[in-house]
N, C-alpha and C positions, 0 to 999 in steps of 0.2 A: 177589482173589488174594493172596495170604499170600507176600508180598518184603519183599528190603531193597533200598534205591537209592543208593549213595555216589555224591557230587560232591564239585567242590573241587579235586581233583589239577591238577597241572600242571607247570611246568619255573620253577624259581625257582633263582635264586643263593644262594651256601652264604652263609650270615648270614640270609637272608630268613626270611618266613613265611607258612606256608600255614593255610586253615580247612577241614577236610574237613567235609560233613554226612552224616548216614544218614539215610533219611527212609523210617520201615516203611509200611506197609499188610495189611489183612486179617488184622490179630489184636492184642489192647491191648499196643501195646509198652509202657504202663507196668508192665507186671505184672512185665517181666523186664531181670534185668542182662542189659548188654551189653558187646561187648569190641571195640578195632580190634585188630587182628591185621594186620601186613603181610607181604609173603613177596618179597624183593630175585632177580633172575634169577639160575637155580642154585644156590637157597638153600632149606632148609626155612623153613615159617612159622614166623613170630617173634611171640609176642604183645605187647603193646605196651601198652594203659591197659584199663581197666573202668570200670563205674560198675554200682553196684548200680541195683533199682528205688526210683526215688522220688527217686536222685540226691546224696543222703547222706553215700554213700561212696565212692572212687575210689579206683583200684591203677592201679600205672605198674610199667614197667619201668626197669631201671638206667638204661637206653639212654634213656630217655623224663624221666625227673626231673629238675624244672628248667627244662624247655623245652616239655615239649607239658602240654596241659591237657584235661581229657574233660568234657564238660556233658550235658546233655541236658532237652531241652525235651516235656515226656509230653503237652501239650495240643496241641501240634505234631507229634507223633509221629515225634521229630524229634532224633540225637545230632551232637554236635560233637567234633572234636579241632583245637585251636590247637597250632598248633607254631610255633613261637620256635624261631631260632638253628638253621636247617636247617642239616646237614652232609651232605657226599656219600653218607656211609655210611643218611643215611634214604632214600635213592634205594629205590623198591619200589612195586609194589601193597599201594595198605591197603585193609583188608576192615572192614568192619563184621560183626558176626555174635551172634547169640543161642543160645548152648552149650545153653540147654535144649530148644531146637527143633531145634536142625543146622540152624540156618537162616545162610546165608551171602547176602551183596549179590556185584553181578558185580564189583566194586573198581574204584578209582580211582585211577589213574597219578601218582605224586610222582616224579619228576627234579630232582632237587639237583644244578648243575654252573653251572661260569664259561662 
C-alpha cells in the first residue's frame, strides 16, 4: 500500500522541541522530494520545509528558519523535521506529503501551550 505515516506530535511548552518522522511505504521514497506542510484550526495549509531526493537540498519557510530542520533518511524510508524553539503560533497538524504523487500522510498533532 502506497502511504505516508507521521509521528512525533504532541503537546510541548513554548521554548521546547519536537521530532516529527514520516515513514513512506509501497513506492521509493528516495526518488522524490518531500515537504511538511502544516495546517493550524481555521487556517489554510501552510508549507513549511522541503528536502529534495537524495537530501542535498532543503527549503524552509520564514516561519521555520532558524529553528526547525528537515532530514531524511532514504534507507529507512524515512523524513524528519526538528523543531527548536516551538512557539504557540506552530500549534497545527503537520502533514508530510509528496507533491509529485498527491500523496499526503493522515498528520500529527503539534500543541505548543503553558
Amino acid at each position: 500500500e502506497v502511504q505516508l505515516v507521521e509521528s512525533g506530535g504532541g503537546l510541548v511548552q513554548p521554548g521546547g522541541s519536537l521530532r516529527l518522522s514520516c515513514v513512506a511505504s509501497g513506492f521509493p521514497f528516495g526518488s522524490y522530494d518531500m515537504s511538511w506542510v502544516r495546517q493550524a484550526p481555521g487556517k489554510g495549509p501552510e508549507w513549511v520545509s522541503g528536502i529534495n531526493d537524495g537530501g542535498g537540498t532543503t527549503w524552509y519557510a520564514d516561519s521555520a528558519k532558524g529553528r526547525f530542520t528537515v532530514s531524511r533518511d532514504d534507507a529507512k524510508n524515512a523524513a524528519y523535521l526538528q523543531m527548536n524553539s516551538l512557539k504557540p503560533e506552530d500549534s497545527a497538524l503537520y502533514y508530510c506529503t509528496l507533491e509529485a504523487l498527491d500523496l499526503w500522510g493522515q498528520g500529527t498533532a503539534v500543541t505548543v501551550s503553558s
